[in-house]
C-alpha positions in Angstrom: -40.7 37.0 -29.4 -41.0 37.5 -32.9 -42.0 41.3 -33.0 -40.8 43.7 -30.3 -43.3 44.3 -27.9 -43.0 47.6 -25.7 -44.7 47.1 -21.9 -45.6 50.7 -20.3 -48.2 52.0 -17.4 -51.2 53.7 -19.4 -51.6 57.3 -18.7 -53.5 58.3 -21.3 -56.8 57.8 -22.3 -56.1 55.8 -25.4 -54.3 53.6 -23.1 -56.9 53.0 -20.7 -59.0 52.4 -23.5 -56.5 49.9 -25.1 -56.4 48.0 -21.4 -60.1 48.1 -21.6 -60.3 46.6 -24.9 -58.3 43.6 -24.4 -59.9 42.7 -20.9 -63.7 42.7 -23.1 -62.1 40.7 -25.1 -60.7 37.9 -23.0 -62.5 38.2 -20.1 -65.8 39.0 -21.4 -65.8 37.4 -24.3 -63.6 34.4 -24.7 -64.0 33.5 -20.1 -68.0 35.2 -20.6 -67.0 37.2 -17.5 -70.7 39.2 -17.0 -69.5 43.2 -18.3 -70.7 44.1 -15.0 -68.6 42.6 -12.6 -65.1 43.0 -15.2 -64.9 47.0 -14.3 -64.6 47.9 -11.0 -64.5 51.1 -9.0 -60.8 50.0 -8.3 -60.0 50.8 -12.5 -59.7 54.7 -11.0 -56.8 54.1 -8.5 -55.5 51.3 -9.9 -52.0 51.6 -12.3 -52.4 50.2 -15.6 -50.1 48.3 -17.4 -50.1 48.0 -21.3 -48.2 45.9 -23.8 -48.2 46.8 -27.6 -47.1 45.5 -30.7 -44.3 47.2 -32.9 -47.5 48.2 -34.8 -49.6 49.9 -31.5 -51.8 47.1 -31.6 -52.6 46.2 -28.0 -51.5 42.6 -26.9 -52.3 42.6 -23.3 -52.7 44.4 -20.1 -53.0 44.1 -16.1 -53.4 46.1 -13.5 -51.6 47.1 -9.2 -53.8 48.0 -6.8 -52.6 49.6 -3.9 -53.2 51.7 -0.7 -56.2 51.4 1.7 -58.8 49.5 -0.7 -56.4 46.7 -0.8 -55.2 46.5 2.8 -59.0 45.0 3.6 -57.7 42.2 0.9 -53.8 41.6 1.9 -54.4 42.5 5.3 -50.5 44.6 5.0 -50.3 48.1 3.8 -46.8 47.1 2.2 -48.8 44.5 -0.6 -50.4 45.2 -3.5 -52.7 43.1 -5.7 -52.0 42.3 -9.4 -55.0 41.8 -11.4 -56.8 41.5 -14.7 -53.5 40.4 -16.3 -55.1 39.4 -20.0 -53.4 38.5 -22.9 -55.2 38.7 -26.4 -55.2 35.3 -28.4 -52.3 36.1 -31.0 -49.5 37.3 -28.5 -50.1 34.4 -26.1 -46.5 32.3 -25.7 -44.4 35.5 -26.6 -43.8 35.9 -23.1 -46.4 39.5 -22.8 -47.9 37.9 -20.2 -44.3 37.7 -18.5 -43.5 41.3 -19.6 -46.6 42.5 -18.2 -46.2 40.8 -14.8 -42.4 42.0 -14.3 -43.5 45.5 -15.6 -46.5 45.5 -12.5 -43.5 44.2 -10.4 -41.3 47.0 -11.4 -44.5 49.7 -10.5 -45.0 47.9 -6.9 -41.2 48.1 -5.9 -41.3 51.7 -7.2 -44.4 52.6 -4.7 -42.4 51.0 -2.0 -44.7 47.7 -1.7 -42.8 44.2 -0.4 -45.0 42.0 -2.2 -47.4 41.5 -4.7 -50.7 39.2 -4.5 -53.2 37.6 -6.9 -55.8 35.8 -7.9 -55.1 33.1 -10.4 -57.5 31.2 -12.2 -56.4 27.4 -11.8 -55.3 26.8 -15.2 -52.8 29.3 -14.9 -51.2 28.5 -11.5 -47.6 27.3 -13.8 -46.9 30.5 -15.0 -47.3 32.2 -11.6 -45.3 29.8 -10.1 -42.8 30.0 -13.0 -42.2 34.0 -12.3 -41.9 33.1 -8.5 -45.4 33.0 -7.0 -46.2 31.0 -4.3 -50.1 29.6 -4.0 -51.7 29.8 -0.1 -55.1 29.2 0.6 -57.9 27.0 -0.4 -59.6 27.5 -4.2 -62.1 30.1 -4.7 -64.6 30.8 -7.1 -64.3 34.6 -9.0 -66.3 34.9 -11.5 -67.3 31.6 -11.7 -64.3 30.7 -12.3 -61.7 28.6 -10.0 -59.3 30.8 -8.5 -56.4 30.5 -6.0 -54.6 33.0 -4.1 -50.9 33.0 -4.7 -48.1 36.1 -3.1 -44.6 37.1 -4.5 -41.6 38.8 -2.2 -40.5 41.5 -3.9 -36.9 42.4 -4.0 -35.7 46.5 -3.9 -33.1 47.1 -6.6 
C-alpha cells in the first residue's frame, strides 16, 4: 500500500455513516443495487468493519452477521456471514479489501464462530479463494447479480 490504511469495527455513528457511504457508492451506484434492498434490518446487529485512509477518508467497509438471524442462512449457530464487503474505486489493489476480510475474521474468532460464509458475486470468486474460501453450491442471483456461496474454517489463535 502506498498510504497506511487503519481497518477498525465502527462504533460510532460517523463510522456507521462512513460504512454507509461507501456501500451507496459501490453498490448503489457503480453495481445500481436498488437503495431499497442495500440496507437491511440486519445493519442493527450486524458488526461493522471500516477501513480509512491516513487522511480519515473512508476506503471500504463490510459487515459479520451472527446469532439467530443467520443460523436460518448457515444452518450452524457456530458461522457467521460476511457481507457487503465494498471497496471505493481509488483504494482497490492496496489489499483493503484483504484488510477488511481478515479484520471480519478476527471479529468472528473473537465471538467464538468456526467459520465464516458469503456471498460472492462471480467476478470476485479469486480473491475469496485467494484468502482461503472455498465455493459450494450452485450460482445464485442477489441483486441481480450472479452470486455463489463460498465458507472459510476459522482457526482460534
Amino acid at each position: 500500500m502506498t498510504s497506511p490504511v487503519e481497518v477498525r469495527v465502527a462504533v460510532s455513528e460517523e463510522d456507521l455513516k462512513s460504512c454507509f457511504a461507501v456501500r451507496t457508492e459501490v453498490f448503489v451506484v457503480e453495481q445500481s443495487v436498488p437503495e431499497s434492498i442495500e440496507y437491511d434490518a440486519y445493519d442493527a446487529g450486524a458488526v461493522h468493519v471500516l477501513a480509512v485512509g491516513a487522511d480519515g477518508e473512508p476506503l471500504g467497509t463490510g459487515r459479520l452477521l451472527h446469532g439467530p438471524e443467520v443460523l436460518a442462512k448457515t444452518g450452524s449457530p457456530d458461522v457467521g456471514s460476511l457481507g457487503r464487503l465494498a471497496v471505493t474505486k481509488s483504494a482497490r489493489g492496496l489489499g483493503v479489501g484483504v484488510a477488511l476480510v481478515r479484520a471480519i475474521e478476527a471479529e468472528a474468532v473473537r465471538l467464538g464462530l468456526a467459520a465464516v460464509d458469503l456471498g460472492a458475486q462471480t467476478h470476485a470468486l479469486g480473491f475469496y479463494e485467494r484468502l482461503g474460501y472455498v465455493a459450494y453450491g450452485p450460482e445464485f442471483q442477489d441483486a441481480g447479480i450472479p452470486h455463489r456461496a463460498m465458507r472459510r474454517a476459522l482457526t482460534k489463535p
